[in-house]
MARFI-721214 format. One record per residue (C-alpha): residue number from 1; residue in one letter; x, y, z. Coordinates in steps of 0.001 Angstrom, whole numbers. Layout:
<loros>
+-----+--------+---------+---------+---------+
! num ! residu !    east !   north !      up !
+-----+--------+---------+---------+---------+
! NUM !      a !       X !       Y !       Z !
...
+-----+--------+---------+---------+---------+
</loros>
This chain:
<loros>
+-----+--------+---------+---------+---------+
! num ! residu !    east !   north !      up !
+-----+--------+---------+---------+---------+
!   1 !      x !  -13795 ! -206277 !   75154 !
!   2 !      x !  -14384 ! -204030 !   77845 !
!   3 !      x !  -16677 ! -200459 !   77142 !
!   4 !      x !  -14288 ! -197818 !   76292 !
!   5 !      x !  -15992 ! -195295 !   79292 !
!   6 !      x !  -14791 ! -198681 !   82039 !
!   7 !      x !  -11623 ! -198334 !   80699 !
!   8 !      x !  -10664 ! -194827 !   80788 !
!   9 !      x !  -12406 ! -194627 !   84162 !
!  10 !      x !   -9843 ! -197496 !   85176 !
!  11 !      x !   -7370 ! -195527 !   83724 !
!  12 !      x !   -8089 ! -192575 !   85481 !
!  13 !      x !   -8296 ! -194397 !   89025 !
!  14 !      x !   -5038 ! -195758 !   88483 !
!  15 !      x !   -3190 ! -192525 !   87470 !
!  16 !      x !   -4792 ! -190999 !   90541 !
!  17 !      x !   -3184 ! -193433 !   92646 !
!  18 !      x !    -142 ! -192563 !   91153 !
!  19 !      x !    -383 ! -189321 !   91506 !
!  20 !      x !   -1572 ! -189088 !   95328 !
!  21 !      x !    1455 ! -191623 !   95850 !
!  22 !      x !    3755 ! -189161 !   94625 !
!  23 !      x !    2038 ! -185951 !   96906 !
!  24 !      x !    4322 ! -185520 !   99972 !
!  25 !      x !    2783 ! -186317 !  103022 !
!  26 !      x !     929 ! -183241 !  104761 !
!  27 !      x !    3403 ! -181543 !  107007 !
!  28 !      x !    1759 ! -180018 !  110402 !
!  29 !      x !    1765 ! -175922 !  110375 !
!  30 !      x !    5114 ! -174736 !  110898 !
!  31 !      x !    5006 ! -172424 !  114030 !
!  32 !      x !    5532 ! -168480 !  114259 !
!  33 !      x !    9445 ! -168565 !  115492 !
!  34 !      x !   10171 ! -165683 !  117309 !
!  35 !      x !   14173 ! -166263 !  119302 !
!  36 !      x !   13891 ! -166201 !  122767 !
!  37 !      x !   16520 ! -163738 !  124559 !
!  38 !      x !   18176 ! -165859 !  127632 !
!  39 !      x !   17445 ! -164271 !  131012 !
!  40 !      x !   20703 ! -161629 !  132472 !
!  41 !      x !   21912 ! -163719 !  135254 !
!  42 !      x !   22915 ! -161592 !  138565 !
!  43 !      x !   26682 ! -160253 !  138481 !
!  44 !      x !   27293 ! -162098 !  141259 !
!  45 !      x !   26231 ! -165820 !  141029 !
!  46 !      x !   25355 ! -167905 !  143632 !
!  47 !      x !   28379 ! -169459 !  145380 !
!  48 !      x !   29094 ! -172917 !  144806 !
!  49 !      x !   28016 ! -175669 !  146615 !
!  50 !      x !   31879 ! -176143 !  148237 !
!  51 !      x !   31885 ! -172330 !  148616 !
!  52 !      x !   28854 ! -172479 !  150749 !
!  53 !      x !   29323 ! -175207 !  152962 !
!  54 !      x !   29059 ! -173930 !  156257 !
!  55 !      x !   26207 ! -171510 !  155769 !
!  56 !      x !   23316 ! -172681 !  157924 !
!  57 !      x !   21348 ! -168960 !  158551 !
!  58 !      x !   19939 ! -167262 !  155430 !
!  59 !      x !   16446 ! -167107 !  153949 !
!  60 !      x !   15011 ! -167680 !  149949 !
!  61 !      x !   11816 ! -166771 !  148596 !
!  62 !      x !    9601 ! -168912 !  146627 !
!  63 !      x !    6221 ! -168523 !  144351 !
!  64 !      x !    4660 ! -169250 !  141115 !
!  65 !      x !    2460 ! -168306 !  138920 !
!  66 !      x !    3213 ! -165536 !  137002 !
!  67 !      x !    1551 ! -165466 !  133483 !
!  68 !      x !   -1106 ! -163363 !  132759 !
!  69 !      x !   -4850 ! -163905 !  132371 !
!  70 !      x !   -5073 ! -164269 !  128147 !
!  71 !      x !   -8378 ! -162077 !  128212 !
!  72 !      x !   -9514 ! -160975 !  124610 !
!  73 !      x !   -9346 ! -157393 !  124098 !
!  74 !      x !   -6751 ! -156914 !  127326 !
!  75 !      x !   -2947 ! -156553 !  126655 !
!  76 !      x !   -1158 ! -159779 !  128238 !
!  77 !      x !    1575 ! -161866 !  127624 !
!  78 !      x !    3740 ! -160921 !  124345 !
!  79 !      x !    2242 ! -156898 !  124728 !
!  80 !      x !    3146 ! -155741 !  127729 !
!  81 !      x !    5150 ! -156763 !  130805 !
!  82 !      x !    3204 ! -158062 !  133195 !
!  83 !      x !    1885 ! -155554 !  135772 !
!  84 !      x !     499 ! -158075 !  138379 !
!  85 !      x !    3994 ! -159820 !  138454 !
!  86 !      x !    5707 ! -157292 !  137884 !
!  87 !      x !    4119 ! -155611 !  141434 !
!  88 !      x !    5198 ! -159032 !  143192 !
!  89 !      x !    9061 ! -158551 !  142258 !
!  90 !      x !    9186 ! -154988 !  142914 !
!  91 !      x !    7558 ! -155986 !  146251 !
!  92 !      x !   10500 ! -158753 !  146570 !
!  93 !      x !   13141 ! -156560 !  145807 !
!  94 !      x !   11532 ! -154175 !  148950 !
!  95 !      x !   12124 ! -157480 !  151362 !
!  96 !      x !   15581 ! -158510 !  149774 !
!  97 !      x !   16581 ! -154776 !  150990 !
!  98 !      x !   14586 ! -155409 !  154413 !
!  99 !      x !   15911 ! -158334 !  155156 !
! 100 !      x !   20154 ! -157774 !  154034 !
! 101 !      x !   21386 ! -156679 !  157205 !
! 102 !      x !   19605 ! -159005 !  159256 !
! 103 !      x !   21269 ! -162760 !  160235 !
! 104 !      x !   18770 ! -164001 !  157329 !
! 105 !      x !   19471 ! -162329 !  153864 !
! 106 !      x !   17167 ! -162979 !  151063 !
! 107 !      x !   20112 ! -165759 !  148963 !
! 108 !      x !   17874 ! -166492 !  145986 !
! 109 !      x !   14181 ! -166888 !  144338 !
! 110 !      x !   12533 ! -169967 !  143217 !
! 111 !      x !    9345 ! -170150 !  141071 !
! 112 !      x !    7391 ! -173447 !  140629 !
! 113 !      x !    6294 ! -172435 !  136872 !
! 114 !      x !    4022 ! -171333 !  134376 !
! 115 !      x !    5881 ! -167796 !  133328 !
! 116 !      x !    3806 ! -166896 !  130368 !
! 117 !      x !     245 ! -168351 !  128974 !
! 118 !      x !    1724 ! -169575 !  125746 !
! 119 !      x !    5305 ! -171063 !  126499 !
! 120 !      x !    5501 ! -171750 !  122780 !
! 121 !      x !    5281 ! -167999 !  121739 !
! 122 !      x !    8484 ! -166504 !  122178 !
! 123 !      x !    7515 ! -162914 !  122435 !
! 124 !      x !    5950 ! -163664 !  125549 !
! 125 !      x !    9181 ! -164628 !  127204 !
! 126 !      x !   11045 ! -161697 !  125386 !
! 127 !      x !    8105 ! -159075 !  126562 !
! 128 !      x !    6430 ! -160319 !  129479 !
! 129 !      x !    8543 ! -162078 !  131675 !
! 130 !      x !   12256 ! -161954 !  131131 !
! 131 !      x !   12105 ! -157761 !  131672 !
! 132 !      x !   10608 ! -158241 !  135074 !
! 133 !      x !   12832 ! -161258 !  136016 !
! 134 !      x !   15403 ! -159238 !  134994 !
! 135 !      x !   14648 ! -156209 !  137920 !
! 136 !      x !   15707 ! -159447 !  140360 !
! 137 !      x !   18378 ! -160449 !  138684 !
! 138 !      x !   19830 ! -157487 !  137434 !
! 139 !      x !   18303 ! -155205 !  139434 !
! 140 !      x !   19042 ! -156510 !  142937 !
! 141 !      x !   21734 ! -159103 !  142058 !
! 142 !      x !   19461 ! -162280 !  143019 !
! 143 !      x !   19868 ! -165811 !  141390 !
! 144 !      x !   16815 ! -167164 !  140084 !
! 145 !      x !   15877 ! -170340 !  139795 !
! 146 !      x !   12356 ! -172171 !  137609 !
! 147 !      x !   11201 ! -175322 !  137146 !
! 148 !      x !    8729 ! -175429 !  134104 !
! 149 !      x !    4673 ! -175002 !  134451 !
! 150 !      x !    1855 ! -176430 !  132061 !
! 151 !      x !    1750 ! -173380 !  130535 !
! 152 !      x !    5436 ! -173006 !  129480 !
! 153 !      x !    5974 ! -176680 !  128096 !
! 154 !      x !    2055 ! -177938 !  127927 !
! 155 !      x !     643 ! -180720 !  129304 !
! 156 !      x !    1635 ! -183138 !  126410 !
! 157 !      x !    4412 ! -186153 !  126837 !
! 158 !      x !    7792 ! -186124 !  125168 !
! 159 !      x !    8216 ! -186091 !  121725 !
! 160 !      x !    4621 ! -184046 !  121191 !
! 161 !      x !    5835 ! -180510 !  118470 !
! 162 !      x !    3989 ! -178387 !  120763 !
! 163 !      x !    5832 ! -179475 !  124435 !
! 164 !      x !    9080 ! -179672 !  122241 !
! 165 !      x !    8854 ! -175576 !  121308 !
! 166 !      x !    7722 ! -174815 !  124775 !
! 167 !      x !   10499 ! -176668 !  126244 !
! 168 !      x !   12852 ! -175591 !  123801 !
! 169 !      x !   11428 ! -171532 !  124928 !
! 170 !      x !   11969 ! -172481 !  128881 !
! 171 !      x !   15118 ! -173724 !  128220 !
! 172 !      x !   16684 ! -171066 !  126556 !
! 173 !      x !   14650 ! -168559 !  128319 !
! 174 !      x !   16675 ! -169681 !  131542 !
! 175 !      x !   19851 ! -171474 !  130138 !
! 176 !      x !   22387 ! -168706 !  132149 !
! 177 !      x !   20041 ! -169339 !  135285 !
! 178 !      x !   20634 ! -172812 !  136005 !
! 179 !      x !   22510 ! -175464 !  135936 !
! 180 !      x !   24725 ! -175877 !  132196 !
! 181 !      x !   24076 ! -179279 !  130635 !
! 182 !      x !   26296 ! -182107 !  131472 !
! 183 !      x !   26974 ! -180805 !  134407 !
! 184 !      x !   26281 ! -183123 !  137670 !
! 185 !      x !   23710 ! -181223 !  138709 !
! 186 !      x !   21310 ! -180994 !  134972 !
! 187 !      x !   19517 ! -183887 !  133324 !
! 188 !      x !   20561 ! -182880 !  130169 !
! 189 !      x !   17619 ! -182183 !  127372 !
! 190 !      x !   14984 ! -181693 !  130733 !
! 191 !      x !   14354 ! -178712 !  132921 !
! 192 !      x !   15637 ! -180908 !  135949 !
! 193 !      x !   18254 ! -179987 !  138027 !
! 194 !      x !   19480 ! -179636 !  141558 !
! 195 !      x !   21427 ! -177181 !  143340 !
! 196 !      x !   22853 ! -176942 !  147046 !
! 197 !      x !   23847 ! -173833 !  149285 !
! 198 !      x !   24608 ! -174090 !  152467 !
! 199 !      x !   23046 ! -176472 !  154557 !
! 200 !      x !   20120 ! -176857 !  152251 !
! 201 !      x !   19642 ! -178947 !  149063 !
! 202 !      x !   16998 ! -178167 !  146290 !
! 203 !      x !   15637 ! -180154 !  143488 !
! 204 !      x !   13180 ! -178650 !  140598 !
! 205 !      x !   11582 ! -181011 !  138358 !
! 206 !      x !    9254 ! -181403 !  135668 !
! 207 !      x !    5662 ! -182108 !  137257 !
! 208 !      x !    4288 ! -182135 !  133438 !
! 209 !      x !    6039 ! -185394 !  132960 !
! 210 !      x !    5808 ! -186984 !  136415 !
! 211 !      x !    5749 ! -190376 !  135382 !
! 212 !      x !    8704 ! -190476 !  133159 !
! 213 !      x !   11160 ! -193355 !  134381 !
! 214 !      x !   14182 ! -191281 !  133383 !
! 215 !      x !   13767 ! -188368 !  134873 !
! 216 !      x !   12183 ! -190105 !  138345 !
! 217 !      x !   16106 ! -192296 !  138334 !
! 218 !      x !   17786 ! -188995 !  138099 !
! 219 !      x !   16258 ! -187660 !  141338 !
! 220 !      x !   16296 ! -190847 !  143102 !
! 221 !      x !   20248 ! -190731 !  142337 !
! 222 !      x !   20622 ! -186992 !  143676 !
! 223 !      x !   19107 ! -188375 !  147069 !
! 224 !      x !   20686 ! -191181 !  147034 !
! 225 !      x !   24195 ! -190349 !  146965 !
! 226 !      x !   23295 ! -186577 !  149157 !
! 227 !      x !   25796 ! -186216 !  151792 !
! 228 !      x !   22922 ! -186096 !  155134 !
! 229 !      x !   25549 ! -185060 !  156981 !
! 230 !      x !   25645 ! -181375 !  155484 !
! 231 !      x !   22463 ! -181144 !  154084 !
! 232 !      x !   19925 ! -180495 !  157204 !
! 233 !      x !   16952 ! -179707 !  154613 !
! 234 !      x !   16409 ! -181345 !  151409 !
! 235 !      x !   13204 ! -179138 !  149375 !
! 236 !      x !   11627 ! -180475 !  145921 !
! 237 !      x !    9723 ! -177572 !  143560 !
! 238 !      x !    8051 ! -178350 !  141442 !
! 239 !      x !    4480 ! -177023 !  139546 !
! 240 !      x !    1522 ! -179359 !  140123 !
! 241 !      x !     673 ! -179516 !  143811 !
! 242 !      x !     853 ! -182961 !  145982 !
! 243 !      x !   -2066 ! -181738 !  147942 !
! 244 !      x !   -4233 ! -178479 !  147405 !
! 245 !      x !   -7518 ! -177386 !  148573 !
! 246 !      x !   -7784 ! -175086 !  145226 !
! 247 !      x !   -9319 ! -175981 !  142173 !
! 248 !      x !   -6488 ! -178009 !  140531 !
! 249 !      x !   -6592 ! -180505 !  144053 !
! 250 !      x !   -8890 ! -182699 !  143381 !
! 251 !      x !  -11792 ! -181066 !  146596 !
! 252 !      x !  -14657 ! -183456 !  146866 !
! 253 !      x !  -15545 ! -183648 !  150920 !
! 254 !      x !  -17285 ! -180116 !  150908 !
! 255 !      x !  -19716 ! -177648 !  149528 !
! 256 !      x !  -18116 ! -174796 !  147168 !
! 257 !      x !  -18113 ! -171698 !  149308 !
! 258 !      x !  -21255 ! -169985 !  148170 !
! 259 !      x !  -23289 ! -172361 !  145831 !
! 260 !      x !  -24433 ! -175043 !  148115 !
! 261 !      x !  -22492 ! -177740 !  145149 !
! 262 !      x !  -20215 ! -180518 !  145819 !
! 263 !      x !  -17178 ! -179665 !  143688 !
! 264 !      x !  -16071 ! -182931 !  141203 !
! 265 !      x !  -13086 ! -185274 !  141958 !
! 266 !      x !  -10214 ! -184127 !  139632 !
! 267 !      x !   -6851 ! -184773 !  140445 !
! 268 !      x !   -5037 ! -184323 !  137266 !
! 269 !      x !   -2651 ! -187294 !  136325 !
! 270 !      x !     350 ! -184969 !  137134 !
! 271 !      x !    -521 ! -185055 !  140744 !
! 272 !      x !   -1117 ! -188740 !  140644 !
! 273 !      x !    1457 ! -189295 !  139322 !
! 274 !      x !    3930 ! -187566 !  142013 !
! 275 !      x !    1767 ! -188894 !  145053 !
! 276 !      x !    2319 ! -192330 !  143871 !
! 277 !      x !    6222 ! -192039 !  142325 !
! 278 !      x !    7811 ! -189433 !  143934 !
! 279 !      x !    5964 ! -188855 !  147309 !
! 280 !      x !    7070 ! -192530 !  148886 !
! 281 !      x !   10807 ! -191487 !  147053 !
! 282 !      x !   10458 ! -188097 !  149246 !
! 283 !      x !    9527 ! -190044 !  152958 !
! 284 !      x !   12511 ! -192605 !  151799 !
! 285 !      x !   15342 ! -189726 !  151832 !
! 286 !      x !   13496 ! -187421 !  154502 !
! 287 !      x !   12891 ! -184341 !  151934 !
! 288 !      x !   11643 ! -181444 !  154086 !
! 289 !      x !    9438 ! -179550 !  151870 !
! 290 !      x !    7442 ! -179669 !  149000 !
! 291 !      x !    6777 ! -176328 !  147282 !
! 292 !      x !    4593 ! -175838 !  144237 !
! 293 !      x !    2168 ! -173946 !  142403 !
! 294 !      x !    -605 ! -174532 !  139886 !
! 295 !      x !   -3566 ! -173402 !  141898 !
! 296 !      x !   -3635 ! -169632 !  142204 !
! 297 !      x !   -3684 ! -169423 !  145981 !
! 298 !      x !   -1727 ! -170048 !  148794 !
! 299 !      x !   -2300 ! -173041 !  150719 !
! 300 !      x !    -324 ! -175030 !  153336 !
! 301 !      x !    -329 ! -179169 !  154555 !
! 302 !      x !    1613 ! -180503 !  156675 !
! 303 !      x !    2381 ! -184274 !  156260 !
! 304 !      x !    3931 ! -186333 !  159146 !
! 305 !      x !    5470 ! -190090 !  159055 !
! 306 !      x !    7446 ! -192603 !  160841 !
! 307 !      x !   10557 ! -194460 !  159721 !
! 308 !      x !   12472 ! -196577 !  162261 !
! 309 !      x !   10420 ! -194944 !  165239 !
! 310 !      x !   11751 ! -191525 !  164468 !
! 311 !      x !    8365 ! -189348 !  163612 !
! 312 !      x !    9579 ! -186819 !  160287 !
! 313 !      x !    7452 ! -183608 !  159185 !
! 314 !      x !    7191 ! -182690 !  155494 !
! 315 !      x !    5586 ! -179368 !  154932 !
! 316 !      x !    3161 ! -179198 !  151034 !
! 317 !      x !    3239 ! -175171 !  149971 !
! 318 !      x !    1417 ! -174260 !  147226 !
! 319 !      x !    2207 ! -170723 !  146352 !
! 320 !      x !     423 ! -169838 !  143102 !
! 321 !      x !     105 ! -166123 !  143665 !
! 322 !      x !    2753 ! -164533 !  140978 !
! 323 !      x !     812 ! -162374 !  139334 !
! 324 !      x !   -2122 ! -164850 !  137639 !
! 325 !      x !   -5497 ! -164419 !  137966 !
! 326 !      x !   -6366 ! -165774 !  141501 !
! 327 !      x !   -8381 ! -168367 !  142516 !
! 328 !      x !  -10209 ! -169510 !  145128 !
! 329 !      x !  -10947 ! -172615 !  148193 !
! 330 !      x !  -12635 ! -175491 !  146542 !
! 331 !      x !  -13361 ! -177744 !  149329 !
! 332 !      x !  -11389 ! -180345 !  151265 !
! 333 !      x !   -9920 ! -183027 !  148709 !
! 334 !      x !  -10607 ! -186494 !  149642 !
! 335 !      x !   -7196 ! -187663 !  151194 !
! 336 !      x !   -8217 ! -191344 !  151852 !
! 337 !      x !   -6681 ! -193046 !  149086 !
! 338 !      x !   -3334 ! -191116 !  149973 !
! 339 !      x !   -3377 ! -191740 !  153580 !
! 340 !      x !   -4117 ! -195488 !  152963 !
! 341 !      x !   -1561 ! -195670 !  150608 !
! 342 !      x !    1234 ! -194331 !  153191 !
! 343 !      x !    -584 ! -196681 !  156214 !
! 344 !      x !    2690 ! -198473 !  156262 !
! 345 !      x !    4486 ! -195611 !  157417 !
! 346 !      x !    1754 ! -193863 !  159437 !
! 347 !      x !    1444 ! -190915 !  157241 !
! 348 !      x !    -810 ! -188243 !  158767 !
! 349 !      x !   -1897 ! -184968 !  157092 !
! 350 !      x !   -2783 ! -181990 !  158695 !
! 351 !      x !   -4309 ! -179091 !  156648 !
! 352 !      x !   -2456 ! -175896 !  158552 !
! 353 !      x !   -3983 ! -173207 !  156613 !
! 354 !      x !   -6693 ! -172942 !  154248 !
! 355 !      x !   -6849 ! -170869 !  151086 !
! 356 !      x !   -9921 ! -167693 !  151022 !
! 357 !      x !  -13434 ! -168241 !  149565 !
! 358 !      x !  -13364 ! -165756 !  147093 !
! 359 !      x !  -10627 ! -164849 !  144538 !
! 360 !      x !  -10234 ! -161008 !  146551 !
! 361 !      x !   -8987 ! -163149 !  149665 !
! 362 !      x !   -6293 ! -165003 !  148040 !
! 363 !      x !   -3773 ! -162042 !  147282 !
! 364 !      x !    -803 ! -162060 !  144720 !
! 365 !      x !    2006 ! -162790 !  147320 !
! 366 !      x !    5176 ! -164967 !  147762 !
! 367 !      x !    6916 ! -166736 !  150670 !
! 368 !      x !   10126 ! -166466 !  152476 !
! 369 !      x !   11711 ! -169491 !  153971 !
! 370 !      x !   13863 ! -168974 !  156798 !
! 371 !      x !   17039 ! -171549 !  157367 !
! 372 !      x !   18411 ! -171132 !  161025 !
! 373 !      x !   20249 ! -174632 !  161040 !
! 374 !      x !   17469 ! -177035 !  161878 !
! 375 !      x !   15277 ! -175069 !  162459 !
! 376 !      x !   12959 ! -173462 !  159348 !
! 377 !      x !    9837 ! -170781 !  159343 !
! 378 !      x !    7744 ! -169409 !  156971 !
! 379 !      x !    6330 ! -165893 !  156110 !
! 380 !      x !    3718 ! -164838 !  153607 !
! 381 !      x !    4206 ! -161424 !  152034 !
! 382 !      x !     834 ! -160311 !  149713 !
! 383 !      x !     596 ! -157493 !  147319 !
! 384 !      x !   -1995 ! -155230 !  147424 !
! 385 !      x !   -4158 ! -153008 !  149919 !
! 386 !      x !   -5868 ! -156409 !  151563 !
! 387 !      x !   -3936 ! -157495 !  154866 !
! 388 !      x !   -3232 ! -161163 !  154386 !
! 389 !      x !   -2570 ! -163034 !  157403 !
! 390 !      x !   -3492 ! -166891 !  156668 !
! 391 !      x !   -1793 ! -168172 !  159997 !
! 392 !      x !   -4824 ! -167060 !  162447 !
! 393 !      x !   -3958 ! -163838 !  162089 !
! 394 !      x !    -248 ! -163850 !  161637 !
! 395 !      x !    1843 ! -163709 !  158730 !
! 396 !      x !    4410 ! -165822 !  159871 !
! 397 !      x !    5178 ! -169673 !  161474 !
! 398 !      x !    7392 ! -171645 !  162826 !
! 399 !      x !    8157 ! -175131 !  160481 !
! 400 !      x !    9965 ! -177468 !  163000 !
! 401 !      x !    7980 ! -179849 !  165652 !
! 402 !      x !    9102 ! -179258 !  169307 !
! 403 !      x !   10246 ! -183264 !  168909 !
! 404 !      x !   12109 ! -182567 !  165944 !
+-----+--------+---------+---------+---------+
</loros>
């Protein structure tokens, strides 16, 4: 017969299995919710694609960027509007008016992500960035369009709570902005979409989840089945860069500016990702530019390639100057593995303008992009007392090869 101290201790064991079998299974915490407000579109939307079919002169502005810093103790995202961002727009708004009477108005704004520092907090949406949006749309009757930033849906795959709430946040922060789901033009349940006016084609997807198959077969139908014949320029935006010279790009070929160090290898998988998936998908169908964010700076490549002894230009803009801290030039990344890769086709890569040494020369700014038919240019407008003039001196440049 067994002690009587075993048995109650057996006893107890077993009741404590019970017990634990009946707990329910810890939940994870249950965030804050706080509803996010949908962005005012403009009064006037931007005319459909059928509408707009024999526009071939107007211009569009592009940049990125626009969340604040998160410093402890300083009012940021969810406080206060932004200040730095909200500088940029009002500066926008200034060239939409310069620029109305000319041959080239100002037709819309794309941003290449990261709106707020938390994308999951919903106050920062409602306080921070959908007011100041709002002076474009509202305000000066501009259509807006975003493609989604680490910081607005995190870095995480699908499925993960925390991309799920930032998604969910993006989404609904900009569901009157783009694109309705189900239609044509939407991937439903992603922040991918496409849009065209005039002679000009766009495509914003979701950089955060580059190597999902489903979402890489939706753009590779849109270019498939594009009618070439009206649309002259095809451009992808999107948040992490192809190519950068900025901290996010991966600069291993030169000292930092300053400190005499060789900064680490560090493409992020994001950028991997698109350089092997997308990139090759982008030479295929002849896209003509690549704009993107991500590194707080504005940098510029230009990428040139052969298919069927016809010699095509893509030009890489990274325009990461929306109001977030700024950064500054890293070094030259190493491009060997890229260039390699693209042997086949002949792929070249020219770095056109570099990014400033210290954060004070890479201003808060945007870009305008110029259509004139074939033909595109660029200008850089910065925001603040510094001149910026990254083109040797110039603010502005022409896009198209004498050839082309």
């Amino acid at each position: 017969m067994k002690p009587f101290s075993l048995m109650l201790g057996c006893i107890t064991v077993a009741l404590g299995l019970v017990l634990s079998a009946q707990q329910p299974a810890q939940l994870p915490p249950v965030p804050a919710w706080v509803t996010v407000r949908p962005i005012e579109p403009p009064g006037t939307p931007l005319p459909s694609e059928a509408a707009s079919a024999g526009v071939t002169r107007f211009s569009f502005i592009a940049y990125g960027d626009t969340r604040n810093s998160g410093t402890p103790d300083v009012p940021g995202d969810g406080q206060i509007p932004n200040p730095e961002h909200s500088r940029v727009v009002d500066r926008m708004i200034a060239k939409v008016h310069e620029d109305a009477s000319t041959p080239f108005p100002v037709r819309f704004v794309l941003q290449t992500g990261d709106a707020v520092v938390r994308g999951q907090n919903g106050a920062m949406w409602n306080v921070s960035f959908t007011p100041v949006v709002e002076k474009l749309t509202r305000g000066a009757n501009i259509p807006y369009f975003f493609s989604a930033g680490n910081h607005d849906v995190t870095g995480m795959p699908q499925g993960d709570p925390g991309r799920a709430l930032g998604l969910y946040n993006t989404l609904t922060a900009n569901s009157r902005l783009i694109p309705a789901e189900r239609s044509p033009r939407r991937l439903s349940g992603y922040p991918t979409y496409a849009f065209g006016f005039g002679n000009a084609f766009f495509i914003a997807l979701d950089s955060n989840i580059a190597s999902d198959t489903i979402q890489l077969a939706w753009v590779t139908d849109q270019l498939e089945h594009l009618d070439r014949s009206r649309f002259s320029h095809v451009v992808a935006f999107f948040h992490h860069p192809v190519l950068s010279a900025g901290p996010h790009g991966g600069a291993s070929a030169e000292p930092v500016p300053g400190t005499g160090l060789k900064a680490t290898d560090r493409v992020e998988p994001q950028s991997t990702a698109i350089r092997s998936l997308y990139v090759p998908l982008f030479r295929k169908h002849h896209v003509r530019m690549i704009i993107t964010g991500h590194d707080h700076l504005f940098d510029h490549w230009v990428e040139r390639y052969s298919a069927a002894g016809v010699t095509y230009r893509m030009d890489s803009v990274v325009t990461g100057g929306g109001g977030a801290p700024t950064y500054r030039y890293a070094g030259e990344p190493d491009l060997r593995a890229y260039t390699t890769a693209g042997a086949a086709a002949g792929v070249r890569v020219e770095h056109l303008t570099k990014p400033g040494s210290t954060p004070e020369d890479n201003p808060h700014h945007f870009v305008v992009i110029q259509v004139d038919g074939k033909q595109l240019s660029l200008e850089v407008v910065s925001v603040g007392p510094i001149a910026y003039a990254p083109y040797g001196g110039r603010t502005k440049i022409d896009l198209t090869d004498p050839e082309s």
